[in-house]
C-alpha positions as CSV (number, residue, x, y, z in Angstrom):
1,X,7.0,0.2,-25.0
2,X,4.8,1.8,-27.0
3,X,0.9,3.2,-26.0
4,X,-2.2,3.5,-28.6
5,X,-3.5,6.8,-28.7
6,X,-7.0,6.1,-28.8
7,X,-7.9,10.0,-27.6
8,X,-7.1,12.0,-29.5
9,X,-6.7,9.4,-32.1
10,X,-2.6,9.1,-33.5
11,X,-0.1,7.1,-34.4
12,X,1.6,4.9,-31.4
13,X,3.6,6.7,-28.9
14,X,7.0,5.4,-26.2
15,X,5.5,6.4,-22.6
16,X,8.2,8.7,-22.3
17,X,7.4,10.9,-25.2
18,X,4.3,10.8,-23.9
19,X,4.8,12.5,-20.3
20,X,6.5,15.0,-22.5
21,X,4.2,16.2,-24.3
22,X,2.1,16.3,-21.3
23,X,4.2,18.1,-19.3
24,X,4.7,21.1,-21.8
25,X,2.5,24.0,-21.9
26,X,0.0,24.1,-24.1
27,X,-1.0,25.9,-27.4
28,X,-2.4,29.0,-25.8
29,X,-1.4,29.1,-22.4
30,X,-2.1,26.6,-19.2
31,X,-5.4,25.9,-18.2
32,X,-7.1,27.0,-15.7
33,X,-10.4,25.6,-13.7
34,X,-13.5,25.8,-15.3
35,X,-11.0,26.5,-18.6
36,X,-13.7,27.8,-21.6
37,X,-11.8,25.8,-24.0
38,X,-12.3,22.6,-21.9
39,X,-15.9,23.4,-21.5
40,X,-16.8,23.8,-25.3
41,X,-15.0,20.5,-25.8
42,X,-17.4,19.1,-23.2
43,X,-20.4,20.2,-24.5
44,X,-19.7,19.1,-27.7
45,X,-19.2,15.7,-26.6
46,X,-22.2,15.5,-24.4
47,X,-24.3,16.5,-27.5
48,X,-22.6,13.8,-29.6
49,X,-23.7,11.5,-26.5
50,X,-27.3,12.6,-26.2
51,X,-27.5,12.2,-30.4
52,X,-31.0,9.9,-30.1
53,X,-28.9,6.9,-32.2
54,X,-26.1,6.9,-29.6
55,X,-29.0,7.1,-26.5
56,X,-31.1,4.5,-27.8
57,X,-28.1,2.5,-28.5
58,X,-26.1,2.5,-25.0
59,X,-28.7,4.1,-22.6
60,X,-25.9,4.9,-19.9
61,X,-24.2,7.1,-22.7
62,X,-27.7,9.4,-22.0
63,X,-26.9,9.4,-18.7
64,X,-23.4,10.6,-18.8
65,X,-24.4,13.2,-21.6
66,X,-27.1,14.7,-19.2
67,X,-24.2,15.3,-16.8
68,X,-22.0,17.1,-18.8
69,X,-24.1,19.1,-20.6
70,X,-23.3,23.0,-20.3
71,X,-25.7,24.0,-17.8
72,X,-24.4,21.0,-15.4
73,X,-21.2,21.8,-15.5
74,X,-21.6,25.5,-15.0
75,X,-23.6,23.8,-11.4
76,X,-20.7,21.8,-10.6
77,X,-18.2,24.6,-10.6
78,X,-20.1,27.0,-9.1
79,X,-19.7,24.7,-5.8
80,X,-15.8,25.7,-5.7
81,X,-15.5,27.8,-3.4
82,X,-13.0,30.8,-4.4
83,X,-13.6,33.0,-1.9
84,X,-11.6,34.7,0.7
85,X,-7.9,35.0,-0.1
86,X,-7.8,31.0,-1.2
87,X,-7.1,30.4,-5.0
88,X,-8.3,27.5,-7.0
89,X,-5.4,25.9,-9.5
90,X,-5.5,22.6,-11.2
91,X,-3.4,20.4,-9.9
92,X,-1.4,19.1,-13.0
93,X,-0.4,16.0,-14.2
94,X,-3.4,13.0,-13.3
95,X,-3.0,9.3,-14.0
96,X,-6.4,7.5,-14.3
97,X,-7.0,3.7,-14.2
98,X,-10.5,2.8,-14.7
99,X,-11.7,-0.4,-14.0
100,X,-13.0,-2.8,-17.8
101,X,-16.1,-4.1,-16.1
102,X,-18.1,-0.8,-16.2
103,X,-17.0,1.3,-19.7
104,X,-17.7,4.6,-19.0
105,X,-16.6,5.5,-15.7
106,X,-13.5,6.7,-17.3
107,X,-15.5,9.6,-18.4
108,X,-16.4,10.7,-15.6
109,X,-12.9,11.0,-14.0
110,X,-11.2,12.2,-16.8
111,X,-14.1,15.1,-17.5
112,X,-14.2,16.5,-13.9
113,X,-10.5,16.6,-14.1
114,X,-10.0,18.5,-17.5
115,X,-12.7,20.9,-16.0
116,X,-10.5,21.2,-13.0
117,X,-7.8,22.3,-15.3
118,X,-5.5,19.3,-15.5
119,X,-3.4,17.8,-18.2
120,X,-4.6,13.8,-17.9
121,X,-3.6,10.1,-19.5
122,X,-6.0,7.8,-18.9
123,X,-5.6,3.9,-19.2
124,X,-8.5,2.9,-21.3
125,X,-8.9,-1.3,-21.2
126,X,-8.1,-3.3,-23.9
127,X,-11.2,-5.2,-23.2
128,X,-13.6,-2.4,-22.7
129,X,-15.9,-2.6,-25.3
130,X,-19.4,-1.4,-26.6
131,X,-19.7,1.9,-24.9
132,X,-16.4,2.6,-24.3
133,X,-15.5,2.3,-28.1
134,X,-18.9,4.5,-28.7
135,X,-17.6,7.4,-25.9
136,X,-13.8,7.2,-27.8
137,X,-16.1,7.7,-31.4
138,X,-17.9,10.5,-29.9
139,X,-14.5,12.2,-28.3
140,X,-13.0,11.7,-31.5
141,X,-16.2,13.3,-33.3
142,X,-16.2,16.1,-31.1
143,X,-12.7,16.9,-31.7
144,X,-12.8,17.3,-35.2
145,X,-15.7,20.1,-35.1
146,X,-14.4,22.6,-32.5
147,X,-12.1,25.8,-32.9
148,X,-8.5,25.4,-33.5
149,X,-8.1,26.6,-30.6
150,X,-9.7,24.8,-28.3
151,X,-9.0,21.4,-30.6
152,X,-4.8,22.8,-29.8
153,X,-5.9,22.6,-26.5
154,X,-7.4,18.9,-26.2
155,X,-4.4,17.7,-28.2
156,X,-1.7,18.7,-26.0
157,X,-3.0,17.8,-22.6
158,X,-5.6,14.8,-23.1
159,X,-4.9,11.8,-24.1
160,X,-6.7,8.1,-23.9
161,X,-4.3,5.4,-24.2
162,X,-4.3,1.4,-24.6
163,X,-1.5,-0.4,-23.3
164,X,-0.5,-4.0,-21.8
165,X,-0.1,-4.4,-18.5
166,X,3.7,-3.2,-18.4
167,X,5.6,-1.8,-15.4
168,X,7.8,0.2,-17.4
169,X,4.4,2.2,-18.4
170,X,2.4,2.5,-15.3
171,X,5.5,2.8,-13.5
172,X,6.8,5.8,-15.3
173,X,3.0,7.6,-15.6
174,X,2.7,7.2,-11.7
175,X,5.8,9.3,-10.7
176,X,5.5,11.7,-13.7
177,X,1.4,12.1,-11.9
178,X,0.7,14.9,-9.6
179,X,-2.4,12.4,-8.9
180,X,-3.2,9.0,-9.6
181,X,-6.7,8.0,-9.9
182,X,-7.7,4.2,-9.1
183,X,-10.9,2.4,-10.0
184,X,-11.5,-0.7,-10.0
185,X,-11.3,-2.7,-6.8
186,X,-8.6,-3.8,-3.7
187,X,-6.7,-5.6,-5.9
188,X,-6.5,-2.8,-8.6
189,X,-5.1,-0.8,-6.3
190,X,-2.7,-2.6,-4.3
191,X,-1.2,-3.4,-7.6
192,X,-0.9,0.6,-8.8
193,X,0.4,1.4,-5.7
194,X,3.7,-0.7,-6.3
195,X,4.5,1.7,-8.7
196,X,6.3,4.9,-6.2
197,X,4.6,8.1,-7.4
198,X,6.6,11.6,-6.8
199,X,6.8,12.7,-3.2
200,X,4.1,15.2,-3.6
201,X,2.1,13.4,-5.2
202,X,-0.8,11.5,-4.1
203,X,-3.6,8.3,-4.9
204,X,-7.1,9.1,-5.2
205,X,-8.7,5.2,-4.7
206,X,-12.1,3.8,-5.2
207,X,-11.5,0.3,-4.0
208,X,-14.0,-2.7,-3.5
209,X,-17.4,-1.4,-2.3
210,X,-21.3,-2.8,-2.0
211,X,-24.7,-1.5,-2.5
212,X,-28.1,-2.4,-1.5
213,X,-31.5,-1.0,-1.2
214,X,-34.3,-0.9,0.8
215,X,-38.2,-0.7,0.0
216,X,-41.0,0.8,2.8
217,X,-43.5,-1.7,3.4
218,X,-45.9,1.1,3.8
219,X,-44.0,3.1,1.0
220,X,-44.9,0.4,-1.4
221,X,-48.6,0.5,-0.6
222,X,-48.9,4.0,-0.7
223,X,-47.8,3.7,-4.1
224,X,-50.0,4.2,-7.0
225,X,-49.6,1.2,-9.6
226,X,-47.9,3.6,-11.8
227,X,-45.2,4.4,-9.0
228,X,-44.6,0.7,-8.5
229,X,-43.9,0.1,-11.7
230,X,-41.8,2.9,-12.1
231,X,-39.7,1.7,-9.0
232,X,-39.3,-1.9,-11.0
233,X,-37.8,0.0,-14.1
234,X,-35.8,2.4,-12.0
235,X,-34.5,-0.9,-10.2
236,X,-33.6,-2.6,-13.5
237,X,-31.8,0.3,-14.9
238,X,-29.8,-0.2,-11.6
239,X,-29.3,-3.5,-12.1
240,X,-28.6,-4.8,-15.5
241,X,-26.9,-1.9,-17.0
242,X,-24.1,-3.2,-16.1
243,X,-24.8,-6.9,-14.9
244,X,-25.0,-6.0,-11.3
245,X,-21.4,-5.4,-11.4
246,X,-21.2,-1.8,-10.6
247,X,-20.1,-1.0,-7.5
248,X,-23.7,1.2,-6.9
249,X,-25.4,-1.9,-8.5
250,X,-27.7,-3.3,-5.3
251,X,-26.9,-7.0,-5.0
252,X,-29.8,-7.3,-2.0
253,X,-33.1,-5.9,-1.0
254,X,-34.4,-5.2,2.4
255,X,-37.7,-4.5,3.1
256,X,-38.9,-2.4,6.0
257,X,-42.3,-3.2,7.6
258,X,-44.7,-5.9,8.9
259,X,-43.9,-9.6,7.9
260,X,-47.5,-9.9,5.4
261,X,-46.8,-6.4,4.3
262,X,-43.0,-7.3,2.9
263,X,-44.1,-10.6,1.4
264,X,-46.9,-9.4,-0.7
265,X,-45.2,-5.7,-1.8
266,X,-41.9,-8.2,-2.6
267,X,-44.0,-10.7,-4.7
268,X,-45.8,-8.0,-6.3
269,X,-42.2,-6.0,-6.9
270,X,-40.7,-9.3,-8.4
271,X,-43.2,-9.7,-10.8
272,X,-43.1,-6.3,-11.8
273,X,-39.4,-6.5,-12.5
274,X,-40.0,-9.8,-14.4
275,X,-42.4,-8.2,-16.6
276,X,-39.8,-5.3,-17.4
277,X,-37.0,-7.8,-18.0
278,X,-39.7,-9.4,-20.8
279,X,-40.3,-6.1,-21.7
280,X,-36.8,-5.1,-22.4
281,X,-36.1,-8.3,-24.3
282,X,-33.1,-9.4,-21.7
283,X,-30.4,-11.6,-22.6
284,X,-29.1,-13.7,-20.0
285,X,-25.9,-15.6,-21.5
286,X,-26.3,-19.2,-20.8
287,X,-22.8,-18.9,-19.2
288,X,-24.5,-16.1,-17.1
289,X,-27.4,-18.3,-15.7
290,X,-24.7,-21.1,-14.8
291,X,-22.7,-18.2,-12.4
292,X,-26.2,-17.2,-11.1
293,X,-27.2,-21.3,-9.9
294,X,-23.8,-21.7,-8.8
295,X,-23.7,-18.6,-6.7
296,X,-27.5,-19.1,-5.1
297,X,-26.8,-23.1,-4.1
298,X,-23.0,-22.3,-2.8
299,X,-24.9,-19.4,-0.3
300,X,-27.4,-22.2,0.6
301,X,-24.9,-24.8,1.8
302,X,-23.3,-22.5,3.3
303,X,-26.4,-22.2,5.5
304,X,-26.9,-17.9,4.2
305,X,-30.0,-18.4,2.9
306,X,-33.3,-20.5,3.4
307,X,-35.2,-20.2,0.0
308,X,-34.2,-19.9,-3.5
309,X,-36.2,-18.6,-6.3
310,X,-35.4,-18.5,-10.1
311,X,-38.1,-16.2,-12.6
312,X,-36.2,-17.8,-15.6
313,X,-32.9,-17.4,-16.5
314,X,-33.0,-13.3,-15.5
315,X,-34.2,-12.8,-11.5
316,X,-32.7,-14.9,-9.0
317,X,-34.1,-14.2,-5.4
318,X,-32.1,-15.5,-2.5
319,X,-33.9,-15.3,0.8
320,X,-31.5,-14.8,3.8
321,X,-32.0,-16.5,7.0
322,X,-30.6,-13.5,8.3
323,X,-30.3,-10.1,7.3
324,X,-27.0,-9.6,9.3
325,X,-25.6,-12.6,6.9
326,X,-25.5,-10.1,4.0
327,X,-23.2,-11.5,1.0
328,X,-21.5,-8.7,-0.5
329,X,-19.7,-10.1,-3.6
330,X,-21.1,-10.4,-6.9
331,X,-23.0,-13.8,-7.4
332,X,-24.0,-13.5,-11.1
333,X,-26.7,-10.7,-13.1
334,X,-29.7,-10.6,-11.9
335,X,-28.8,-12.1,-8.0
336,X,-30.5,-10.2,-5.1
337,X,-30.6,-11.4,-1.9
338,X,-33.8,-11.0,0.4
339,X,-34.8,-10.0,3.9
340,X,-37.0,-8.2,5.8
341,X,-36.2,-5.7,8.9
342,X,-38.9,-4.0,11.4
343,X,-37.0,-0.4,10.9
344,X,-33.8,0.9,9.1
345,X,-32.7,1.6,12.4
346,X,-32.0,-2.7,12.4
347,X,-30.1,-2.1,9.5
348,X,-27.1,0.4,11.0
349,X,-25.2,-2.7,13.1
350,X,-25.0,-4.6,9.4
351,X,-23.8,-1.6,7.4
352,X,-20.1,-1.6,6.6
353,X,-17.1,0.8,5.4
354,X,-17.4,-0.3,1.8
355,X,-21.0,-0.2,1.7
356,X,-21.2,2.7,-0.9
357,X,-24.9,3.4,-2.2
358,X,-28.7,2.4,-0.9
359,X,-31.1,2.8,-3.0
360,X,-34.5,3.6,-1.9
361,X,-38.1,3.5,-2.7
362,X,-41.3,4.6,-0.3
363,X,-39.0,6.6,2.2
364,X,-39.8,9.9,3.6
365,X,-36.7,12.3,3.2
366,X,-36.4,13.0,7.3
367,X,-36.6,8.4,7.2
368,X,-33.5,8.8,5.4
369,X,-32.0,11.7,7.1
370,X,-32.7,10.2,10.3
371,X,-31.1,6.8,9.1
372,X,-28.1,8.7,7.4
373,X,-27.5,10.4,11.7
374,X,-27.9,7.0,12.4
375,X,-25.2,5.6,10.3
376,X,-22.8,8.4,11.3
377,X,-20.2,7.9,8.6
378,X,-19.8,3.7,9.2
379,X,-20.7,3.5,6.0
380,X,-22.8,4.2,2.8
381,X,-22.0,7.6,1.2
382,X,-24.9,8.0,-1.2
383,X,-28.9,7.3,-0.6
384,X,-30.5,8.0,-3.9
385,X,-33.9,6.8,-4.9
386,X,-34.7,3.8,-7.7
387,X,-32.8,4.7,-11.1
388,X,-30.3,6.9,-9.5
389,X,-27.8,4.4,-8.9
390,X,-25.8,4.8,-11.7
391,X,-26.5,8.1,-11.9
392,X,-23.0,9.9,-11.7
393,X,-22.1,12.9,-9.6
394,X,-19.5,15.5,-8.3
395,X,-19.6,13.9,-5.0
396,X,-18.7,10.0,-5.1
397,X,-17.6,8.0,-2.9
398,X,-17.6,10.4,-0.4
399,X,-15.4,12.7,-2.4
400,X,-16.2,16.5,-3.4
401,X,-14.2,16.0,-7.0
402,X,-13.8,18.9,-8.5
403,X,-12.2,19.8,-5.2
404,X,-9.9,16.3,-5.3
405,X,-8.8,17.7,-8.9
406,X,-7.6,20.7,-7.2
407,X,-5.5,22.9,-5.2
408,X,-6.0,26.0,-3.0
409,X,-3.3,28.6,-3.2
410,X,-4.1,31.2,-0.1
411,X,-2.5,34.9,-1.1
412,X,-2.4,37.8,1.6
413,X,-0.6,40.8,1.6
């Protein structure tokens, strides 16, 4: 069966050919971690991402140039720790699967693991779309204006492909992979992990995971009005970027404090984020608002929540009739449950495994130090303030990267 190349762009190729090429070494010798050729390739393309057409186009794109911008990346290795007689090699061949509901998270994966060194395929979706197509543009872009070198370099050990769902393919990239990456959800990756990878090999999963925040009560009217409407924008960005579907996305909103306290700083935060969503022009898809009615009157028969609120067609507020009833699937853009809690010390007997990110808003940082303690690894691996949701790092999920993307060699004599 054959793969489109969609990075670096070319002409159909049979998986096996593929793995091949791949596997050989390339044009100038292996890489290495924190490879200069990789990194000029890198900053090129973060440049081509931060271009104020692309920005003001896809907004995320921003985000993801920021991160790989040259002075990031130089942060992000300087965290691998070389020291002692331990050394640091890539770790070779990595498969990535990325999930078609949030386009660029590819990027991410694939970049930390070409700065780690490695030789990567990734499985771009054949229904990703708008930003994905703009990130393959800007790789493509990029490629055409660095050295010959380092262009030589791309060539023979990245590639971006298309394919249909074939077990001939993902079979034979998963035991030619050192690593296999999996995004996407539980049922992503029970179905990659049919496919036997090579005894030393292993999977590197991000399955099905949750997110919430939480607002302080006394946070909130501390606040200047300028804060408060920051928090609504910061809280949209997290939202709608990607229709709440994002596994750091919150899909509720507790608020810690007095009963009056939490009703009036929620009213007042709903209509802030109302006005933004007017502000911003948002779309919701008629389809969209369907899901989101669906969703709210399904959670109240099911006796989850006691009051229902639509602001048009864009905010839905569900109001829980307890906060320990907590849904955690996706029910539609723009769906947030509600509750209030006395302290986020009430909040630690609700948190589960695959609650990944809480964002926050009014907290002091020993609050959320003392909450994290509290927590003790049950759950939730990131606690990041409003807008900083989506905002990618080294460490997700729990996992240190860079490190995941490679391989300590210990040498004594």
């Amino acid at each position: 069966m054959s793969l489109t190349q969609r990075f670096p762009a070319g002409p159909s190729v049979e998986v096996g050919a593929l793995v091949d090429q791949l596997r050989a070494e390339p044009p100038g010798g292996r890489l290495r971690v924190g490879d200069p050729r990789i990194v000029e390739f890198v900053t090129k393309f973060a440049r081509k991402l931060l271009a104020p057409a692309t920005a003001r186009r896809f907004p995320e794109l921003a985000s993801l140039g920021f991160f790989l911008r040259k002075g990031e990346i130089a942060k992000a290795l300087s965290t691998l720790d070389t020291s002692g007689s331990a050394l640091r090699f890539p770790r070779g061949l990595v498969f990535h699967v990325p999930p078609a509901n949030v386009d660029t998270i590819f990027v991410y994966s694939w970049a930390l693991s070409a700065l780690a060194g490695n030789h990567n395929v990734v499985r771009v979706s054949s229904r990703s779309a708008g930003a994905a197509e703009a990130v393959l543009e800007a790789l493509n872009a990029a490629l055409s204006e660095v050295d010959a070198s380092v262009a030589e370099a791309i060539t023979a050990t990245q590639r971006m492909v298309t394919y249909d769902r074939s077990d001939e393919v993902s079979g034979a990239l998963s035991l030619a992979a050192d690593l296999r990456v999996i995004w996407g959800g539980d049922g992503s990756v029970a179905a990659l992990r049919k496919y036997p990878l090579a005894p030393h090999a292993r999977d590197l999963t991000f399955p099905d995971r949750s997110s919430f925040a939480v607002a302080s009560v006394a946070g909130w009217q501390r606040a200047s009005a300028e804060e408060r409407r920051a928090a609504a924008e910061g809280f949209y960005n997290d939202s709608y970027w990607f229709d709440q579907a994002a596994c750091s996305s919150p899909r509720a909103v507790f608020w810690v404090g007095d009963e009056p306290g939490a009703q009036a700083a929620g009213s007042e935060f709903r209509a802030l984020l109302a006005a933004v969503l007017e502000t911003k022009q948002h779309v919701t898809e008629p389809a969209m608002a369907v899901q989101k009615r669906v969703s709210a009157y399904g959670a109240a028969v099911d006796g989850l929540v006691k009051e229902i609120a639509f602001q048009g067609n864009g905010l839905a507020t569900l109001e829980l009739t307890d906060p320990a009833v907590l849904p955690r699937e996706w029910l539609g853009a723009g769906t947030f449950a509600n509750a209030r809690v006395s302290s986020l010390s009430d909040l630690v007997p609700i948190v589960l495994r695959k609650d990944q990110t809480v964002s926050q808003f009014g907290f002091t940082a020993e609050e959320l130090t003392a909450f994290a303690h509290e927590l003790a690894g049950r759950g939730v691996d990131r606690i990041v303030p409003f807008g900083s949701a989506l905002t990618f790092s080294a460490v997700w999920d729990g996992y240190d990267l860079l490190s995941e993307f490679s391989r300590l060699v210990t040498v004594q004599a």
